[in-house]
N, C-alpha and C positions, 0 to 999 in steps of 0.2 A: 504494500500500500504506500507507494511510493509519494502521491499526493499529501500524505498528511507527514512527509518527512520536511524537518527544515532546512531551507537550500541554505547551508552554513557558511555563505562567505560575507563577511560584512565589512563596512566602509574601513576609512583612517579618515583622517582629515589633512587635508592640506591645508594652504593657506595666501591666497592671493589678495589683490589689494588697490586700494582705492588711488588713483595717482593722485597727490596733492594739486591743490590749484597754483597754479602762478598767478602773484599779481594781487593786487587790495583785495580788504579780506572783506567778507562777510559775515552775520551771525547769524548764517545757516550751517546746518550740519546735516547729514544722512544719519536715519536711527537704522537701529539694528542691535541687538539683542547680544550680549556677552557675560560672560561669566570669570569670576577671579580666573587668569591665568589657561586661557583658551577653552574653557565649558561656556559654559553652556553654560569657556570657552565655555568648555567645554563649558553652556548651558551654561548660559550659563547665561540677565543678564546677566541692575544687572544695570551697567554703565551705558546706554544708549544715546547718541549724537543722531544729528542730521545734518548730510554735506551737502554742500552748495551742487554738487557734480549732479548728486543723485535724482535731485530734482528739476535739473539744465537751468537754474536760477541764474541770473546774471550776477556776479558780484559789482556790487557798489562800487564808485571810484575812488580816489584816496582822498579828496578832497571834502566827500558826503561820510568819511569813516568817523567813529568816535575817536580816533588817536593817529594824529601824522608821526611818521620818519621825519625824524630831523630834530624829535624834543629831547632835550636834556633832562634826565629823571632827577625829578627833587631829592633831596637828601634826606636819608631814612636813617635809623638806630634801631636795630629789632634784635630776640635774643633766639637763638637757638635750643635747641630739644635738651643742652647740659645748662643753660643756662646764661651762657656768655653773650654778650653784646657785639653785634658786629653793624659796620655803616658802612657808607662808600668813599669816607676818608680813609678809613681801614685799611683800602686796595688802591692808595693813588700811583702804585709803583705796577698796578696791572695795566698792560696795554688794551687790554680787551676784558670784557668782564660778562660772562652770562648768567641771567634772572634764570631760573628753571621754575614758572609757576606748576607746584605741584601736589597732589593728595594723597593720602597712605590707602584708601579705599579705589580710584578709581583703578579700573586693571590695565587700559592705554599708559596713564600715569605708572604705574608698576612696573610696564615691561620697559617704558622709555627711562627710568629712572636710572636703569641697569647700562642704559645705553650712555646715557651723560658720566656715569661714574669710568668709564671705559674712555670717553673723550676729554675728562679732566686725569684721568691718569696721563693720558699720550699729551697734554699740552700743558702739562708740567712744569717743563724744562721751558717754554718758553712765556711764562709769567701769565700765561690765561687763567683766571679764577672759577671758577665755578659757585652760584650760592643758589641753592634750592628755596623757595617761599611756599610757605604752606598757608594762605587765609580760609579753608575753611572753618568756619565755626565748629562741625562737629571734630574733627580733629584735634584730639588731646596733646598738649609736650609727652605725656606720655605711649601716646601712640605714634606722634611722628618719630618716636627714639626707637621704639621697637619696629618700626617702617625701615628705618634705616639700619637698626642691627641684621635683621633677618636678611636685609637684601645687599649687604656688605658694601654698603655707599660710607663715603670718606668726607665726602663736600659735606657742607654745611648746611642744615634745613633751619632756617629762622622762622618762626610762627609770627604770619601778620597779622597782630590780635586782632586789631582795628579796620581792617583790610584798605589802609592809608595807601601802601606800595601798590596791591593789584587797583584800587579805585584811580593811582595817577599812570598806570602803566594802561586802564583801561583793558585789561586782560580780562577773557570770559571764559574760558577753558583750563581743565588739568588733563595731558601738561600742554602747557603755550612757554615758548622760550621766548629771551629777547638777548639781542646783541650790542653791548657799550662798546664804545668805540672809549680811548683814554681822557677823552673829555666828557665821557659817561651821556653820550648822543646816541640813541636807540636809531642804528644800522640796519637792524634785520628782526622780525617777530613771526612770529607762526609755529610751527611743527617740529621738530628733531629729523627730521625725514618720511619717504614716503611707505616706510614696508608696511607698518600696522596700522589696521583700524579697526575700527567698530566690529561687534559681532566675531571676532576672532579672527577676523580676514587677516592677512598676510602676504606677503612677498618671499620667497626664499631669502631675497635680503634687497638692500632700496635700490633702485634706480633711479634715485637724487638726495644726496645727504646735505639738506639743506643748511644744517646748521654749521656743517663741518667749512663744506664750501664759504659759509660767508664769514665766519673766524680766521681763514686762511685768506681771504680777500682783505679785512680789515687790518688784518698784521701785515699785508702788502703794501699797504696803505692807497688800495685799487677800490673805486666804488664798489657797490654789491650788485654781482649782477641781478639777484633775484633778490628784493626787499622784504618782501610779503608772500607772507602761503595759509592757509587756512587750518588753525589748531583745529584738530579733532579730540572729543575726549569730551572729558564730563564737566556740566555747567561748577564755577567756584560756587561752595556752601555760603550763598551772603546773609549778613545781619541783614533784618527789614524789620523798621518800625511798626508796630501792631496799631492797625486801625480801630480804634475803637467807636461806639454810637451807629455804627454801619451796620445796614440788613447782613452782611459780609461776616463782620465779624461774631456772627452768633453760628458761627459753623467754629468751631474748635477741635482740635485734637483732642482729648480728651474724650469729647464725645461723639459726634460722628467720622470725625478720621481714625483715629484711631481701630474701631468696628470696621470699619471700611477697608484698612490695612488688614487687618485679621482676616476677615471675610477670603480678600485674595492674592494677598502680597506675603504674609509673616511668614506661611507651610516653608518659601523658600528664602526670603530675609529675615534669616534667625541664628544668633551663634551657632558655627559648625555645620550649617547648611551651603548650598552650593550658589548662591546670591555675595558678590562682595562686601554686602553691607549689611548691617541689621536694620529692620524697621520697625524695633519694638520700642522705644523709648522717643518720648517729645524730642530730646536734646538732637537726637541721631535725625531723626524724621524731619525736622525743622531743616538742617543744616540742610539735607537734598531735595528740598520742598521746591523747589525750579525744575528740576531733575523730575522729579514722581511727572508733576504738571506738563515736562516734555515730553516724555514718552506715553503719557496715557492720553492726552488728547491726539498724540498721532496715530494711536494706537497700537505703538509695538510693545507695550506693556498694560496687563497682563498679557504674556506669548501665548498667542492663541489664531492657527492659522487655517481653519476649515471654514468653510462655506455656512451659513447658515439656510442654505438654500437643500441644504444635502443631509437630512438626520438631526441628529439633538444627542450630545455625551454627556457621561455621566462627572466626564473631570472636565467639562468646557472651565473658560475659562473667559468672561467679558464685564467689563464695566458698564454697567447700566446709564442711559444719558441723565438720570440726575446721581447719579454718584459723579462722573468726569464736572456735573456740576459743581458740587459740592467742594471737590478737588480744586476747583477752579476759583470759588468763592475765597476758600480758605488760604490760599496763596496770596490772592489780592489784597487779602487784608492782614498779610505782613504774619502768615502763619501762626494764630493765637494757641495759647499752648489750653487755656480753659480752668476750668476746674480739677484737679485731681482724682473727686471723690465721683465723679460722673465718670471715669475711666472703667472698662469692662473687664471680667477678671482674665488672666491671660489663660489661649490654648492650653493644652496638656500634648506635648509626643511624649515617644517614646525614645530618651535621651540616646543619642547618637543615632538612631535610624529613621528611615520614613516609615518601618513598619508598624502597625497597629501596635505590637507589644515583641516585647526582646524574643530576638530568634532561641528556636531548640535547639541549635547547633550550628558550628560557625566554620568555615574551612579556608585554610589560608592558601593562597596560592604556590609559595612556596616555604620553607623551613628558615632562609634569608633572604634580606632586600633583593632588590635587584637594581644596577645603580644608572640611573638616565643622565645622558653626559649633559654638560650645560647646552650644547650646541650642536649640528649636524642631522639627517632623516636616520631614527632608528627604525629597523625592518621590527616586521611583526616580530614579538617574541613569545610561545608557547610553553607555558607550565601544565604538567601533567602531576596530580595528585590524587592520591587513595582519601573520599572524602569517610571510611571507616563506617560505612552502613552496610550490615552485616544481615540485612534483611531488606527486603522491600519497604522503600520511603513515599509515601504520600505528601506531596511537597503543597501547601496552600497560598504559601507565599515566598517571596527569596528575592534577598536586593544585595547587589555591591558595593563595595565602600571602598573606595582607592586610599592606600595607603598612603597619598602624595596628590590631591587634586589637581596641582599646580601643574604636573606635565602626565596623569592620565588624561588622553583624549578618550576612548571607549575601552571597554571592556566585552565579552562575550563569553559565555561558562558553555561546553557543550558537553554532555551525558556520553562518556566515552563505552561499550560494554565488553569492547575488543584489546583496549592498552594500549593502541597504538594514538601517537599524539600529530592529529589532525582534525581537522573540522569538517572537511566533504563530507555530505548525505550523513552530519551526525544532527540530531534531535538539541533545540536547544531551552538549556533549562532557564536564561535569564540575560540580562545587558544591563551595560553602564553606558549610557551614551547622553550627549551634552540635552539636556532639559526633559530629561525621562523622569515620571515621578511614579513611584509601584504602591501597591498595596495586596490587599488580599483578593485573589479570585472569588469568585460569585459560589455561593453554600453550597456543599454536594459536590465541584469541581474540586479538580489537581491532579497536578502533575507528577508520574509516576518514577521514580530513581529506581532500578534495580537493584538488586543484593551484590556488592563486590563492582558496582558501575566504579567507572575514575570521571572526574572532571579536567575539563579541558579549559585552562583558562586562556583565553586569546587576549592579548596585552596589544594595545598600540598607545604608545608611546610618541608624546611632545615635545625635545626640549625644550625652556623657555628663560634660556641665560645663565641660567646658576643648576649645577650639578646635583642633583637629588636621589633621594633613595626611596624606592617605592615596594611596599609588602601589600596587595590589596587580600580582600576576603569576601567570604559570600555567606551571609547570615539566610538559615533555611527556617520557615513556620514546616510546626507537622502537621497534618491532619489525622484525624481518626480514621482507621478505614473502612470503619463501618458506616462509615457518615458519605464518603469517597461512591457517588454515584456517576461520575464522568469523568472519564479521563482529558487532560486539557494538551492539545498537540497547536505547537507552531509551524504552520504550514507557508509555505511564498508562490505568488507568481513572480515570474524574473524575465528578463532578455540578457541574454550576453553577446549575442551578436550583431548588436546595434554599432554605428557607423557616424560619429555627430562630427559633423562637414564644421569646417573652420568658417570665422568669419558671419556668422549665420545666426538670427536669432530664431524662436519659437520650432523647433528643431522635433518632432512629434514622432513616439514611438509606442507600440503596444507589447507587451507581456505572452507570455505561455500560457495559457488558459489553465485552471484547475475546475475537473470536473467534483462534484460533490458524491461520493462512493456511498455514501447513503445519506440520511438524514444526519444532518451538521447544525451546533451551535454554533450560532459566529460571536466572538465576544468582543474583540478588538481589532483594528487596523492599524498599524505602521508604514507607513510610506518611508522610503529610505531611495534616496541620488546622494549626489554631492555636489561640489562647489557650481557646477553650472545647470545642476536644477534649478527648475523656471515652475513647474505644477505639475500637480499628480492628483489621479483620482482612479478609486475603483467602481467599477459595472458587476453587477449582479443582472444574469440572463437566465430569465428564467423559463420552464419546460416550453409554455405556450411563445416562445421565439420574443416577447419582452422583454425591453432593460430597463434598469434599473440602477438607478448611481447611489451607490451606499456610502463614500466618502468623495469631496471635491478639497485639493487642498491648491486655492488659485493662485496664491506664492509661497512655494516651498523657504524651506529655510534650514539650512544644512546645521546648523547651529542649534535650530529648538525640533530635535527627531522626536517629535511626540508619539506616545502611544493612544490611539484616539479608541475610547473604551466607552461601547454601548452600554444606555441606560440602560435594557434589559439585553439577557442573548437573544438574538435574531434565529430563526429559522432558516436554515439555508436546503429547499430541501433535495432529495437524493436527483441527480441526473441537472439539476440549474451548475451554473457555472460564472466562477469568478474570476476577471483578467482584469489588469491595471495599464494604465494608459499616461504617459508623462511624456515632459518637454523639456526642451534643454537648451539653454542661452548661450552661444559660445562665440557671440559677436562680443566686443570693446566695451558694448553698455551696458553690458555685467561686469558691476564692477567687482565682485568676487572671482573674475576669472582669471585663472594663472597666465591662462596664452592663450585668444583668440586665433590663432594663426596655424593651430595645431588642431589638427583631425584627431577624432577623440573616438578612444575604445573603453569597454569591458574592465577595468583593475582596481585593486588593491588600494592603490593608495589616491589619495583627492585629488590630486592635479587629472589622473585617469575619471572613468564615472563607472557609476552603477544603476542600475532600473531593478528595484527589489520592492515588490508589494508583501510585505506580510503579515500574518494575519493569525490571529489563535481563534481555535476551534474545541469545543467539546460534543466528547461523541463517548455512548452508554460506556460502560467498564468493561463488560462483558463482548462488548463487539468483536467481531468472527475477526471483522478486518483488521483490528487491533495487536490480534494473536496472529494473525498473518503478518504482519510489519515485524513482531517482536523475534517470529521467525526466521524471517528474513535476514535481519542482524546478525543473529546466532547463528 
């Protein structure tokens, strides 16, 4: 029963990227969904922008900007994360001097942080300074110290309490740089270069280092050639006066934001979840109150990318138009914090998991780390482990935990019952992939482990600058098996001998059809491409020659791989058939594409693609076809 086996090859992620703008800036950005340290990067976001590119917006000209080239930055005194005072008499013997506006939360700010510490090492010797500004409000001294230990930065991070330096630098972004010349005349502002953006996008490395080039022009003592480029990254945390006596201001934290955050933001901004930020407290919430306001009236926040035209799930995920109200009120009116005692009591998880309650049993992938270099494409790496079930396991639920989110990109576990460590035509038990969120299957369903099965843990690997050590695990719920009335199988339609022509937008392919061997539960749908998916959706064709479209996802998003999970199971029944249908962007105006220019196949890794509709199903315990598959293995 070869249909209800899981076609077991799954993505990586690449990473291509937005090219920076030349030329006066704008305060547009392109959103787009990311997560600390490429979730979901991975999933991750979640620090969302919107670029001027993304929307063919014209940038403004330098003379309509809030801040010309050419001003001398007033004289500042701010103290750093140990405490010490630093100004720009301090540095009057530097010929050049770079501002680094930047945050310990945003994850662009993160990854470029690593990169200025790398370009104040190499310009050392020639008196270039480097000083890091941190004005967000939520931003502790004690968080920008531990920002900087964890990330081995040397420069200096000053807290602009008052946010006096970004208010005269006229800076809107973390991180935005700026470049003094030795009479401390802002030369050059925008970006660090153009590899990363938003959403986890990437370059293998830039094709213009903006910043480097115009520090080495200023020490030449040569105009710049390029002035201005468009920081990407996350709005600065500003102070704003709270309006009071306004319809506006009887929306407060406390009492309907707060609820509202809970409702659909906390599950994943929460310590130790996969959100860079927390949104559980006034202080935190306030500081990115521009931020929530940007991405939820564009609507890439809450991540939620299906059709409404197509179904109804049961983990959707949408801002009703008087909550984005309400968002909107409470912003305007300078973010009032409320009353304390009108605040709702918080959630309950289950501390470190998304599962209902702590797993019965945990399995690591291997007995030691496994060490991800700072830098370079690691290949897939496969751990095979004895998960010590010495009986048949009824499995109800089961989630991954990377032991290093910062450079896991996915995860995959597959039910090995032969020892041998691969993943073709094997059954799989679960996924870590960027914006996945699990829970418990529906009563009476799970998934069956065999007695003496091994798991296969499929590892793809990030790196993302600094060297790390990763141990992940897979926490399994039991079930009873007297309870255990359907067995739950992940089944796929696929293409792999699609052909996606260079140069070419809207690029349309269909799938391998799965007929239904008997009557089928259908519980979920996964759509899965990669970086130059464009939309996916699956057709349900049923006996009398009718379709049926059970999911429409009209822009995909390689970043938020949702698993889209039916209110109830659907009936799928014996002899209808399901095939998936997607498109693929592999012209220049995708700006997540590695190379327009490159005819595109079938692989493994992101810059390649994939067409995988997948899908879980339950079907009785007892089925004939069942013990035929189990057969068949054996």
């Amino acid at each position: 029963m070869r249909d209800l086996d899981c076609y077991a090859r799954q993505s990586s992620q690449a990473s291509p990227q937005v090219t920076g703008t030349v030329g006066p800036l704008a305060s547009h950005c392109e959103t787009g969904a990311t997560r600390s340290s490429h979730r979901l990067v991975n999933a991750g976001l979640v620090c969302l922008v919107m670029l001027v590119l993304s929307r063919n917006l014209p940038l403004a000209a330098a003379e309509d900007g809030p801040f010309l080239l050419g001003k001398s930055v007033a004289p500042f005194s701010l103290i750093d994360y140990r405490g010490k005072a630093h100004s720009l008499d301090d540095y009057q013997s530097s010929p050049v001097l770079v501002l680094a506006v930047l945050g310990t939360e945003c994850p662009l700010a993160k990854q470029y942080s690593l990169k200025l510490q790398k370009l104040a090492e190499s310009y050392a010797g020639q008196g270039v300074t480097f000083l890091g500004i941190d004005a967000n409000r939520q931003d502790s001294l004690t968080e920008i110290a531990a920002f900087a230990r964890t990330n081995g930065l040397t420069y200096p991070i000053l807290k602009d309490l008052n946010q006096e330096v970004v208010d005269d630098l006229q800076a809107t972004r973390t991180p935005e740089v700026f470049v003094l010349d030795a009479k401390r005349v802002v030369r050059y502002r925008g970006r660090v270069d153009d590899q990363y953006s938003v959403g986890g996008k990437s370059r293998p490395a830039p094709t213009r280092e903006d910043l480097k080039l115009a520090i080495d022009e200023v020490l030449a003592g040569t105009p710049v050639s390029v002035t201005e480029t468009t920081a990407v990254g996350c709005l600065i945390g500003r102070s704003r006066p709270v309006k009071t006596g306004t319809a506006d201001s009887a929306v407060t934290y406390s009492n309907q934001i707060a609820r509202l955050l809970q409702k659909h933001c906390v599950e994943c901004h929460r310590p130790g979840e996969i959100a860079p930020f927390s949104l559980t407290d006034y202080h935190e919430v306030a500081g990115w109150a521009d931020m929530i306001l940007e991405v939820t009236q564009t609507g890439q926040m809450p991540p939620w990318h299906a059709s409404p035209e197509h179904g109804h799930f049961a983990n959707e995920r949408r801002l009703t138009p008087e909550e984005l109200s309400l968002l909107q009120q409470w912003v305007a009116a300078g973010s009032p914090e409320g009353d304390p005692a009108e605040l709702p009591p918080p959630p309950t998880y289950t501390e470190g998991w998304q599962l209902p309650r702590q797993p019965d049993h945990v399995v690591w992938m291997s007995e030691t780390p496994f060490t991800v270099p700072a830098e370079g494409t690691v290949d897939y790496q496969y751990f095979s482990v004895d998960p010590g079930l010495t009986e048949d396991k009824w499995i109800t639920g089961a989630e991954i935990i990377p032991g290093s989110r910062a450079v896991v990109h996915h995860v995959i576990v597959f039910i090995s019952t032969d020892g041998e460590v691969r993943d073709g035509d094997r059954q799989m038990l679960t996924a870590f992939v960027p914006g996945l969120r699990v829970g418990e299957y529906p009563q009476g369903m799970a998934k069956r482990i065999p007695a003496g099965a091994k798991f296969i843990f499929q590892m793809h690997y990030t790196p993302n600058g600094v060297a790390r050590e990763d141990r992940t695990q897979i926490g399994l719920l039991f079930a009873d098996p007297a309870e255990v009335t359907h067995e739950i199988r992940t089944v796929s339609t696929v293409n792999t001998k699609f052909k996606i022509q260079p140069e070419l937008d809207n690029q349309a392919f269909s799938s391998s059809v799965v007929t239904a061997p008997q009557d089928l539960q259908l519980l979920s749908l996964s759509p899965h491409m990669h970086l130059r998916g464009k939309s996916f959706r699956y057709e349900l064709t049923h006996n009398d020659g009718t379709k049926e479209v059970l999911l429409d996802v009209p822009h995909y998003d390689f970043n938020w791989q949702t698993a889209y999970k039916l209110i109830e199971p659907r009936l799928i029944p014996r002899g209808s058939k399901i095939q998936s249908f997607a498109a693929f962007d592999n012209s220049a105006r995708n700006l997540a594409n590695p190379d327009p220019s490159k005819t595109v196949k079938w692989g493994e890794q992101s810059w390649d693609e994939m067409l995988l509709g997948y899908f879980d199903v339950a079907v009785p315990r007892e089925s004939e076809l069942l013990k035929e598959s189990s057969s068949e293995k054996n």
